[in-house]
N, C-alpha and C positions, 0 to 999 in steps of 0.2 A: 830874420823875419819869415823866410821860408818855412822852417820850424811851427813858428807861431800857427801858422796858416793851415800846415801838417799837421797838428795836435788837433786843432778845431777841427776840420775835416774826418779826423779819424774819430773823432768822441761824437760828430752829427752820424756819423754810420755805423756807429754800433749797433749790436744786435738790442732790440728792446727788450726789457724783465718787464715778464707777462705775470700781474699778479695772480695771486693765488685763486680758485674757483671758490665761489658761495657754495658753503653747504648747502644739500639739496632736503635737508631737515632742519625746520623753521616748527621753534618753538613758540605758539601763542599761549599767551599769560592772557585770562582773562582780567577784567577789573572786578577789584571786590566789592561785595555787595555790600550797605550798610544798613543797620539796624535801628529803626526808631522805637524805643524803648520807655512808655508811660509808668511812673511812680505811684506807689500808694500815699495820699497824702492826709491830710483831718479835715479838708476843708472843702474839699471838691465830691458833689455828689453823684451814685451810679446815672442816675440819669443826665448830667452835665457830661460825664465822660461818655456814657453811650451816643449823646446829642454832637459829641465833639468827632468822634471815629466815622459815625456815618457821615457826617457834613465834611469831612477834610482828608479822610481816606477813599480813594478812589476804590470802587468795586465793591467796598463793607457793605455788606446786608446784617441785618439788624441780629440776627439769630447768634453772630459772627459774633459783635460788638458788643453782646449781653456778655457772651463766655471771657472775650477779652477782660471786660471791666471789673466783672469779678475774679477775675485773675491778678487782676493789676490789684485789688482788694483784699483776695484769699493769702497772693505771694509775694505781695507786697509789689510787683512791676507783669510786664508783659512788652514781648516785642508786637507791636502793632501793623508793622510793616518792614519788609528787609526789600532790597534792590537800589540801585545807581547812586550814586553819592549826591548826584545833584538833586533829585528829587526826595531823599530822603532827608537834604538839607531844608528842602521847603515844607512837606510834612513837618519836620521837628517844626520848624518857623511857625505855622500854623497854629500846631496845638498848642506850641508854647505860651503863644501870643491870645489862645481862648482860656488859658489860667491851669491848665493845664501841667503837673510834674514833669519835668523833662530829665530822661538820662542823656549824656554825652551819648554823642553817635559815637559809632562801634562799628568796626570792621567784623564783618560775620564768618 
């Protein structure tokens, strides 16, 4: 039993294993941004889709949302807005939902 008591004793007073130090270089990954991206379609007019970018894209001035639309007409789409995934999920939501062509969001 002495033994027993000896062992315990000896393994509560070991010396501690001091882990290893944190690197002092900390890589930040930003989040990506994502792309809301309008289709050219047969059914949807320049002035519905310019009516739809200024009403549900924050900050589009109109001058903006003539060049977009005809883009999205000329080349067939146009990315209408890039940034944060959650709001780029609400834009899609948006124009989706005013009749609007939608591409799949996209990592930028």
């Amino acid at each position: 039993m002495t033994m027993v008591i000896s062992a315990a004793f000896h393994a509560s007073s070991a010396t501690p294993v001091k882990a290893p130090e944190r690197s002092a270089q900390v890589t930040r990954k930003p989040y990506p941004n994502y792309k809301v991206i309008v289709l050219d379609d047969d059914f949807n007019t320049f002035g519905h889709v310019h009516a739809c970018l200024m009403k549900y894209i924050p900050g589009m001035i109109s001058d903006r949302a003539w060049e977009l639309t005809h883009q999205v007409h000329n080349e067939g789409q146009a990315i209408v807005w890039a940034g944060p995934q959650e709001q780029a999920e609400f834009y899609h939501q948006q124009l989706s939902r005013a009749g609007l062509t939608m591409a799949p969001l996209e990592a930028a």
